[in-house]
TIZA-689718 format. One record per atom (N, C-alpha, C, CB): residue in three letters; z negated, x, y. Coordinates in steps of 0.1 Angstrom, whole numbers, plus 5000, padded with zeros to 4 digits. Glycine has a CB too. Example, Ala and Ser with C-alpha at 12.3 -4.5 7.8 and 13.67 -1.06 7.14 Angstrom:
<atoms>
ALA492251324943ALA492251234955ALA492251324967ALA491051134955SER492951284978SER492951374989SER492151295000SER494351414994
</atoms>
This chain:
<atoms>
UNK507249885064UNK507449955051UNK508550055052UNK507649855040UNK508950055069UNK510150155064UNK509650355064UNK511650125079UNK510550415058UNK509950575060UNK511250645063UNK509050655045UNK510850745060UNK511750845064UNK512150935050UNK511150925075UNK513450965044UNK513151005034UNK514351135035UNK513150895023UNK514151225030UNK515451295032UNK515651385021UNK515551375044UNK517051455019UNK517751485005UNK517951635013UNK519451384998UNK517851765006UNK518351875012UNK518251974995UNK517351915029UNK519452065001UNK519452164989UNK521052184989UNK518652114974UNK521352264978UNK522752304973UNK523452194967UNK522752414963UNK522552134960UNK522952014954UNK523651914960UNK522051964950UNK523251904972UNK524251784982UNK525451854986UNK523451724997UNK526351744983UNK527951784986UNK528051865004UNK529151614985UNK528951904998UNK529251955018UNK529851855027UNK530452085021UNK530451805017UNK530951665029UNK529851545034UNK532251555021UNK528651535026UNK527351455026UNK526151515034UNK526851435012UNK526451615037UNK525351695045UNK525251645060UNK525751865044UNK524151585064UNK523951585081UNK524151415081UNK525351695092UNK524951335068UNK524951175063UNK523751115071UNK524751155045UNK523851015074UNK522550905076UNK523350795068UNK522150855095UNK521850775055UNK522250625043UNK521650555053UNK521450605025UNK522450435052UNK521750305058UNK521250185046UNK522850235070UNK521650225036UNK520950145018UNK519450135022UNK521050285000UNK519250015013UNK517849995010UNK517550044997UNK517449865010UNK516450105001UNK516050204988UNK514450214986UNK516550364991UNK514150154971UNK512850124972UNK512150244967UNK512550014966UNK510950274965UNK510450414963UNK510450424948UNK508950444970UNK510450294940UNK510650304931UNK512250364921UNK510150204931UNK513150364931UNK514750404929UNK514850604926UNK515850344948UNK513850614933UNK513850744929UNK513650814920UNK513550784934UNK512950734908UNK512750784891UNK514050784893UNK511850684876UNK514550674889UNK515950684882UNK517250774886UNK516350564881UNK517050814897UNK517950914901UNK517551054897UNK518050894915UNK516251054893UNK515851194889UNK516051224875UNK514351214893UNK515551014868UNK516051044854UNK517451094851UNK515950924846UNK518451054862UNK519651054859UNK520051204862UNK520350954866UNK519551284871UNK519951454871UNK519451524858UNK519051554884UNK517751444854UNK517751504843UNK518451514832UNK517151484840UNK519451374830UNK519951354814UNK519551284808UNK519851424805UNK518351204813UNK517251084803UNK517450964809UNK515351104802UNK517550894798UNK517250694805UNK516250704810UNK516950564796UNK516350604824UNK515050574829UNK514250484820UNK515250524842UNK514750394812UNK514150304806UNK512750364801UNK514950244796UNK511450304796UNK510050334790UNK510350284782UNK508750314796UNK511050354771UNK510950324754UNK509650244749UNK510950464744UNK508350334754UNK507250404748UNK506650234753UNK506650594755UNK507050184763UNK506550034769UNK506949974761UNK506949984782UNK508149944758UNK508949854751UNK508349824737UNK510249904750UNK508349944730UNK507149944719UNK506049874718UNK506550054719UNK505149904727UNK503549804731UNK504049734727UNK502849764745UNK505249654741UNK505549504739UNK504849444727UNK507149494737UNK505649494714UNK505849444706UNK504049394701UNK506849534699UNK503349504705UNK501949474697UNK501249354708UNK500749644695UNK501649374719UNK501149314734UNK501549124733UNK502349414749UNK502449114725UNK503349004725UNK502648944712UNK505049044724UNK502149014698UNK501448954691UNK500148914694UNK501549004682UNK499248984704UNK498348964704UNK497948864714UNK498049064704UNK498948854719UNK498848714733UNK498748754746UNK497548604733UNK498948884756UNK498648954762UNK499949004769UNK497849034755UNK499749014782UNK500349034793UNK501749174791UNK499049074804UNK503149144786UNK503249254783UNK503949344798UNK504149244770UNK504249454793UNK504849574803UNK506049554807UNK504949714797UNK506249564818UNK507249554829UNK508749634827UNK506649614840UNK509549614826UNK511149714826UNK510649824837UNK513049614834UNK511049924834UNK511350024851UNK511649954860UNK512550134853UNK511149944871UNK511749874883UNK512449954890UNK510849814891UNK513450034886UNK514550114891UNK515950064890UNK514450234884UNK516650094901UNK518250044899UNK518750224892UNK519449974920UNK520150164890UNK520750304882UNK522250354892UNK521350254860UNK522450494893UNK523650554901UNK523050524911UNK525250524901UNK521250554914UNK521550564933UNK522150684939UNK520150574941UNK522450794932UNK522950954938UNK524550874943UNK523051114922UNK525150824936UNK526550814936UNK526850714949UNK527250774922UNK525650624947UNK525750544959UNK525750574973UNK524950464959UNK524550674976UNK524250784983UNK525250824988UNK523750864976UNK526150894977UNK527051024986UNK528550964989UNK527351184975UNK528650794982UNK529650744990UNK529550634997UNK530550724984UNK528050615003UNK527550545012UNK527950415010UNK527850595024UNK527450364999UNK527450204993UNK526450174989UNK528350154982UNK526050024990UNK524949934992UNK524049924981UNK525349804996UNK522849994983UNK521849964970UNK521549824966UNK520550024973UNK520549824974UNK519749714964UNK520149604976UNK517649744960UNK520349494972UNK520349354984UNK518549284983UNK521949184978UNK517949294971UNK516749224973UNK515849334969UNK516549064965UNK514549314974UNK513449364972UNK511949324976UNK513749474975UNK511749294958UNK510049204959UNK509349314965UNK509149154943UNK509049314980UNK508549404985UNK506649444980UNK508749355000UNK506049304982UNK504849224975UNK505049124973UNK503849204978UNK503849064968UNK503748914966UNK503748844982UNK502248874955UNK503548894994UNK503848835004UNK505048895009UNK502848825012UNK505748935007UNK507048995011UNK508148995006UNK506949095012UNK508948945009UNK511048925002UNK511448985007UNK512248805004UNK512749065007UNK514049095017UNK514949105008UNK514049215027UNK516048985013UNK516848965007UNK517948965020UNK516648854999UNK518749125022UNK519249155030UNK520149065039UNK519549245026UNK520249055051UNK519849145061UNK518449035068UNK521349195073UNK517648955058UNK516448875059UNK515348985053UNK516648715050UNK514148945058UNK512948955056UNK512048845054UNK512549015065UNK511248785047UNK510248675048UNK508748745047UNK510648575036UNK507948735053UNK506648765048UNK505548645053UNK506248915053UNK504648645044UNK503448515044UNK502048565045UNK503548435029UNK501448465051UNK500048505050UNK499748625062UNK499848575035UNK498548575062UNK498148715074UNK498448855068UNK496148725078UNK499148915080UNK499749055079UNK498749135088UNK501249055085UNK498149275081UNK497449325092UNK498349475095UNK495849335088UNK498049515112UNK498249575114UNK499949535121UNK497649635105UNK500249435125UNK501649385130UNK501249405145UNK502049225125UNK501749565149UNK501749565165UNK502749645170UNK500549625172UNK502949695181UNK504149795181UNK503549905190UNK505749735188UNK503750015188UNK503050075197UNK503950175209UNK502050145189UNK503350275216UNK504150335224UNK504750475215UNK503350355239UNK505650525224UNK506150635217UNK505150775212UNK507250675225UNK504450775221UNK502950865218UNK501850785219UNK502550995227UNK501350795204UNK499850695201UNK499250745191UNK500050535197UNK498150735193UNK497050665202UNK496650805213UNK495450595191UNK496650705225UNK496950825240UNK495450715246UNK499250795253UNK495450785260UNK494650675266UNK494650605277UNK493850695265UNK495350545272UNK495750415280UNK495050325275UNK497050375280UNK494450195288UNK493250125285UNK493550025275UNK492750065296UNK494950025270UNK495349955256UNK495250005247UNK496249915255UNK494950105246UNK494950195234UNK493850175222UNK494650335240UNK493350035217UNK492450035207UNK493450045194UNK491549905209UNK492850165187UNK493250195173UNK492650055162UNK492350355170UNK493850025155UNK493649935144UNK492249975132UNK495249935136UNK491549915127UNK490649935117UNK490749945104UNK489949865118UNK490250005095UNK490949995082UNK490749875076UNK490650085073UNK491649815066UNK491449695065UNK490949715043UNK493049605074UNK491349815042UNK490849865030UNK489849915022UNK491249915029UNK488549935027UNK487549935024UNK486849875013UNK487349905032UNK486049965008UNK485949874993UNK484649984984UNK488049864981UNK483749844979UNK483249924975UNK482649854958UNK482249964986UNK482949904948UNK482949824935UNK484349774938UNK481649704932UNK485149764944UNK486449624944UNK485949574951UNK486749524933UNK485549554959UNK484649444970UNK484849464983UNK483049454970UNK485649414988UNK485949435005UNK484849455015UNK486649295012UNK484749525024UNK483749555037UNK484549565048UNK482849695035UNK483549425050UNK484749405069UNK483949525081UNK484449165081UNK484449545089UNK484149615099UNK482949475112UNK485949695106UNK482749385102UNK482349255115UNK482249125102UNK484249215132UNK480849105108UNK481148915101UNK481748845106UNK480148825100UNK482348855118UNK483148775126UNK484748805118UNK482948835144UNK484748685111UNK486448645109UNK487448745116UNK486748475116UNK486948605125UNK488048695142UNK488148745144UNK488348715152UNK486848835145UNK487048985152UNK487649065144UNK485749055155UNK487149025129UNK488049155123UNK489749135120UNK487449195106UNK489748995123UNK491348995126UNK492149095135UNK491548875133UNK491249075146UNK491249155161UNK491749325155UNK489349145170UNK490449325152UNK490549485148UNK491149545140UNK489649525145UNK491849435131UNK492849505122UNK494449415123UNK492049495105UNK494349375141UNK495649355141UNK497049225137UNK495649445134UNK495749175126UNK496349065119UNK497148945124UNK495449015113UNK498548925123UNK499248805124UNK499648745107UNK500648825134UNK498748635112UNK499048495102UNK500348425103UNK497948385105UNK501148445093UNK502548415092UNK502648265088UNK503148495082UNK500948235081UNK501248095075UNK501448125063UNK502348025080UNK501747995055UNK502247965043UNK503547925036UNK501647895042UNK504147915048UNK505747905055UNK506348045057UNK505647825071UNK505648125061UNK506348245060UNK506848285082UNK507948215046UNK506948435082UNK508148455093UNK509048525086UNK507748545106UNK510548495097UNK511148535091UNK512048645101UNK511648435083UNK512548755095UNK513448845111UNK514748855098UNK512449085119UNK515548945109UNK516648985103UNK516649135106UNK517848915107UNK516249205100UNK515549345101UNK516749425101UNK514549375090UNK518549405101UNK519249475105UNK519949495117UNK519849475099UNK519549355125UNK519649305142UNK518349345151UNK519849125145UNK517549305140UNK516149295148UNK515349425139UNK515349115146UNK515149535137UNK514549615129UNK512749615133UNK515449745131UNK512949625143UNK511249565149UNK510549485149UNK510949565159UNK511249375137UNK510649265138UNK509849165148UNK510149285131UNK511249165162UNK510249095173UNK510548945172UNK510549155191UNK511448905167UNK512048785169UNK512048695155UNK513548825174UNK510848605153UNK510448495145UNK511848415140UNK509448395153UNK512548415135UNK513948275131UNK513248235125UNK515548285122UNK512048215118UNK511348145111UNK510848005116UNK510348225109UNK511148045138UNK510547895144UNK512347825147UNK509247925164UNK513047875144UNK514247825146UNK514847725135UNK514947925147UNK515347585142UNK515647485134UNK517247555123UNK515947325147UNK517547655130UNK519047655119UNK518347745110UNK520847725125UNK517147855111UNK517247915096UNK515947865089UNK517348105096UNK515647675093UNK514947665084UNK514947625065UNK514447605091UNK516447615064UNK516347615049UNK516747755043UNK517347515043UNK517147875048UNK517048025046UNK515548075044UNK517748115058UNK514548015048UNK513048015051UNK512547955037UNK512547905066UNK513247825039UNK512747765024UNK513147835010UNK513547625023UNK514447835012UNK515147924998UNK514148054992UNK516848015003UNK514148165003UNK513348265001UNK512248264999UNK513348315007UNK511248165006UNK509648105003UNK509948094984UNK509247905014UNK510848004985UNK510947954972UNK511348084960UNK512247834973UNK511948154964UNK512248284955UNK511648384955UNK513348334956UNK510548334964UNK509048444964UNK508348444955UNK508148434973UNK508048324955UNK507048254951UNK507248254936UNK507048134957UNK508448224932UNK509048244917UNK508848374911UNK510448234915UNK508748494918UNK508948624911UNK507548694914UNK510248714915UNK506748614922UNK505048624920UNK504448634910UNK504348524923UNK505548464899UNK504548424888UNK504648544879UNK504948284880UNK505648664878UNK505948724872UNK504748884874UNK507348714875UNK504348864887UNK503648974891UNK502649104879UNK502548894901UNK502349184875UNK502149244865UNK500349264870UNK503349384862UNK499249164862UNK498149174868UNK497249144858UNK497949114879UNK497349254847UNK496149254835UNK495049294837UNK496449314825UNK494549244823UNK492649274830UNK492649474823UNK490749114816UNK491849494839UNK492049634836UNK490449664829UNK492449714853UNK489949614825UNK488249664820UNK487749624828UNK487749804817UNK486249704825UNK485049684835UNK484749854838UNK483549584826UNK483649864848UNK483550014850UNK482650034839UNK482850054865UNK482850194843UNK482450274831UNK482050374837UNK483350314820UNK480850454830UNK480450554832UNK480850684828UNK479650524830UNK482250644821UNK482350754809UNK483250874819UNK483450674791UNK484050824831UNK484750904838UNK483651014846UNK485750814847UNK482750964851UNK481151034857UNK480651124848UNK479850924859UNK480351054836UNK480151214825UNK481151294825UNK480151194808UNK482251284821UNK483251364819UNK483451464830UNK484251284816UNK483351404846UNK483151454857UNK482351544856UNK482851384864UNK481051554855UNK479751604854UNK480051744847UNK478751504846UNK480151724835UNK480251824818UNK481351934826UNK481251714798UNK482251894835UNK483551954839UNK483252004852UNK484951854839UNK482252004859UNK481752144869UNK481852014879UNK482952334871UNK481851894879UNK481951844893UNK483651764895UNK481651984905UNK484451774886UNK485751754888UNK486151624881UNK486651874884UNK486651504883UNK487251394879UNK488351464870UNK487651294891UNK488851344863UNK489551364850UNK489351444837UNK490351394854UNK490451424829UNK491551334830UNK490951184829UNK492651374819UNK492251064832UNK491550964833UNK492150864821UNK491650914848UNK492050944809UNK492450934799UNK491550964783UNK493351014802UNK491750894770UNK490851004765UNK491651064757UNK489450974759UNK491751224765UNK491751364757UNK490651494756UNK493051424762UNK490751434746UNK489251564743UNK489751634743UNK488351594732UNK490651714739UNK491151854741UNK491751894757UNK492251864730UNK491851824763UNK492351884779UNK491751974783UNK492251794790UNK490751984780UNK489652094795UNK489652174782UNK487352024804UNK490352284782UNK489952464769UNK488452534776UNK491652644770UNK488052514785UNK487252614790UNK488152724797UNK486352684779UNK487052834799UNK485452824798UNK484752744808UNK484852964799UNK484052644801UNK483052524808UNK481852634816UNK482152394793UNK481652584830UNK480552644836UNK478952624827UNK480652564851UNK478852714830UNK477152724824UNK476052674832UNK476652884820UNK475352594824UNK474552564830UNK472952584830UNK474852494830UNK472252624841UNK471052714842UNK470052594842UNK470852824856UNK469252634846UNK467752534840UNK467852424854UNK465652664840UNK468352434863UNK468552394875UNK469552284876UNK468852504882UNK470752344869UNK471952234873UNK471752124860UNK473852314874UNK471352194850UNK470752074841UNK470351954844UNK469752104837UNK469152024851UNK468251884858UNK469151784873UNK466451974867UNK469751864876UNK470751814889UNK471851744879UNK471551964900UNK472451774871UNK473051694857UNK472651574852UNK472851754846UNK471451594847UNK471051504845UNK470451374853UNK470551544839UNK470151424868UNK469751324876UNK471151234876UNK469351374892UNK472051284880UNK473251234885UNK474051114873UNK474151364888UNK473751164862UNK474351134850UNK473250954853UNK473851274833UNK472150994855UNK471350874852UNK471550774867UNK469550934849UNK471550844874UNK472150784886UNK473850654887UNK472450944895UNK474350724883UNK475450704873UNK475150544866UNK475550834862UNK474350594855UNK473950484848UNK473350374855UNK473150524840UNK472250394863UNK471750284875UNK472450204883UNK471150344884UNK473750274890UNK474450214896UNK475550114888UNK474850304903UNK476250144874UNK476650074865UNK476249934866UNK476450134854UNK474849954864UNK474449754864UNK474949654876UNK472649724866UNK475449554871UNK475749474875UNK474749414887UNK476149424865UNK474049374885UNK472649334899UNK472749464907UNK470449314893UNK472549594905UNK472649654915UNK473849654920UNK472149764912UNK474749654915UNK476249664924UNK475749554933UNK478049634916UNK475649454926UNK475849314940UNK475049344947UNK475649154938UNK473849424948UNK472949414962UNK473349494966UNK471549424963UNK474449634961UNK474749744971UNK475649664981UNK475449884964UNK476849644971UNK477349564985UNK477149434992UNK478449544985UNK476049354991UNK475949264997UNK474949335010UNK475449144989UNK474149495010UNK473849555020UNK474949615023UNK472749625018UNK475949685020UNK477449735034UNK477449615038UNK479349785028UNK478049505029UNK478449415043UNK477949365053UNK478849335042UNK476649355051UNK475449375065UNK475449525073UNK473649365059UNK474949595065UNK474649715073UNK476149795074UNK473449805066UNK477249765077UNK478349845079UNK478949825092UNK479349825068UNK479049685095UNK479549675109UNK478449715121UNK480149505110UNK477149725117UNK476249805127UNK476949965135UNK474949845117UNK477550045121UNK477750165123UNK479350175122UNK476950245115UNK480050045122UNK481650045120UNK482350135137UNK482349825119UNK481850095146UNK482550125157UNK482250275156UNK482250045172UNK480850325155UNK480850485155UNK481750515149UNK479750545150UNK481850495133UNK482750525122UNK484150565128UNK482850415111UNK484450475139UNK485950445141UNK486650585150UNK486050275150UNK485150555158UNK485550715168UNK485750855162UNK484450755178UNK484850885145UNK485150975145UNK486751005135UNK483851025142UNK487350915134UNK488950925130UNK489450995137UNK489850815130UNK490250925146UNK491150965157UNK490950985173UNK491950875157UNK491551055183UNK490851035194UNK492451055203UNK489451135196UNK492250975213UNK493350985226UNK493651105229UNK492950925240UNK495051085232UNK495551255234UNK496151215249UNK497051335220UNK495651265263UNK496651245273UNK498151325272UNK495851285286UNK499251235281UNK500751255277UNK501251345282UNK501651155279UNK500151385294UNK500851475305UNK502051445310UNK500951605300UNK502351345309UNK503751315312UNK504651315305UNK504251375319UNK504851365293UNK505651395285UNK506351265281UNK505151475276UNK505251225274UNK505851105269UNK505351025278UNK505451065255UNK506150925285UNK505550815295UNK505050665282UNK507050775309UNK503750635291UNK503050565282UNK504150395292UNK500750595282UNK504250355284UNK505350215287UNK504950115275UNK507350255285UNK505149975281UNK505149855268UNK506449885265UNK504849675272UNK506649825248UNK507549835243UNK508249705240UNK507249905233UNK507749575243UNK507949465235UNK506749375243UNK507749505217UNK507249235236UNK505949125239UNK505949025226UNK506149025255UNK504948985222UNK504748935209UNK505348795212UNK503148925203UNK506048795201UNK507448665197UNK506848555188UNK509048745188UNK506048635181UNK505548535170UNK504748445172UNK504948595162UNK504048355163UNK503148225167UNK502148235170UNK502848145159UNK501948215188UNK501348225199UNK499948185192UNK501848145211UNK499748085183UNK498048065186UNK497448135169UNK497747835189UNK497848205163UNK497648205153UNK497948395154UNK498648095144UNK498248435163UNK498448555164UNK497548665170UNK499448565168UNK497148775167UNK496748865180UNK497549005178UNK495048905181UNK498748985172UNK499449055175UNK500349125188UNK499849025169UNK500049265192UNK499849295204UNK500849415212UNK498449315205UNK500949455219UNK501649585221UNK500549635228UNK503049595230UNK500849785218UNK500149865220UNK500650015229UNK499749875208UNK500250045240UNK500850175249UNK500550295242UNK500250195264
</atoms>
């Protein structure tokens, strides 16, 4: 989850220019530093409000900003943001710890230029796929799609690194007898701010975004209702796109039912892993290094040998 983020302009002091922050800074920290150039609270008044109707009605209310406040100032005198951060519901770091649970996909390390081709070189699979909300594995095979997307199972217990020693997360303290109550604590303070997780019922589908699409030349949105958003001038339509209109509109409607969704995707998940590997090739493709970059292992997997296929990748 780490990135790269960087500050440039007039605005940064001259003595802060060329700085490397070493703070944890979640992506969410950056409203509030923008609220704060602007002049406005970060707070959502306008949430707080709901609350109030959300709270009579028995219903899930809205969340504070999940923003800290003076990240600029922290920034430019290089002091410590945040110490914890509910990364997800399978993820803590409560600095200079990490805990994460459950199968993790996509836990490999790779070489400095990837994907090259080297006979290790198999590219991870997406593991996101979806169709209605409905997952589509690349494989009815469990395992294989473990395989293909990389996955180490942490368990229910969790692994744990210390991601300011160990930033590569090679080294499990999770199997170590001294940080097993640091394992526990954090399992335990995970788990607590789960219950809190923000996961209301969002509706059912609708057709109404597909019309709206349609009437508007082909273009999604808004995903809101404002009738007044779109002023024109609305494309015209000839005797032709009518009928192409109207197929689609009804199409639309067909697919809405509920029996047809479930047979659509209960055919992807049959008929998808037939054509998954083609699919895969046309993504990405091996680039030789010419030397440039020498293709080398980086690492060897530390984690729980039988529960893992987490791998190094060249």
């Amino acid at each position: 989850i780490r990135t790269n983020a960087f500050i440039a302009g007039g605005f940064v002091p001259k003595e802060n220019r060329g700085m490397v922050y070493e703070g944890m800074i979640s992506i969410a920290d950056w409203y509030g530093m923008f609220a704060e150039f602007a002049g406005i609270e970060k707070d959502d008044t306008i949430a707080e409000a709901a609350n109030v109707w959300l709270k009579e009605k028995n219903l899930p209310t809205l969340h504070p900003v999940d923003s800290v406040t003076g990240l600029w100032s922290k920034i430019t005198s290089n002091k410590a943001n945040r110490q914890i951060l509910h990364a997800s519901e399978k993820a803590l770091i409560v600095l200079p710890h990490k805990l994460v649970v459950g199968p993790q996909p996509y836990s490999g390390w790779t070489g400095r230029f990837y994907p090259n081709c080297s006979q290790n070189s198999e590219k991870p699979f997406f593991t996101d796929i979806k169709l209605f909300d409905h997952g589509i594995n690349a494989s009815l095979d469990v395992e294989k799609v473990e395989r293909m997307t990389w996955v180490q199972d942490c368990g229910s217990e969790g692994c744990l690194f210390n991601i300011v020693e160990d930033p590569n997360e090679r080294i499990d303290l999770g199997q170590n007898p001294d940080f097993k109550l640091l394992r526990a604590q954090m399992l335990s303070t995970l788990q607590k701010m789960n219950e809190n997780v923000f996961r209301p019922q969002r509706g059912e589908l609708s057709t109404v975004a597909c019309d709206a699409g349609i009437k508007n030349g082909g273009f999604y949105g808004p995903f809101v209702y404002a009738d007044k958003y779109y002023t024109g001038p609305f494309p015209k339509e000839d005797f032709a796109k009518k009928i192409e209109n109207a197929a689609l509109k009804e199409a639309a409607s067909f697919v809405a039912n509920e029996i047809v969704q479930d047979a659509l995707v209960c055919s992807a998940r049959k008929t998808f892993p037939l054509i998954a590997a083609e699919f895969s090739k046309s993504l990405d493709k091996c680039e030789p290094t010419n030397g440039f970059y020498p293709e080398f292992e980086v690492g060897i997997n530390s984690r729980k040998p039988k529960t893992s296929y987490r791998k190094v990748i060249q």
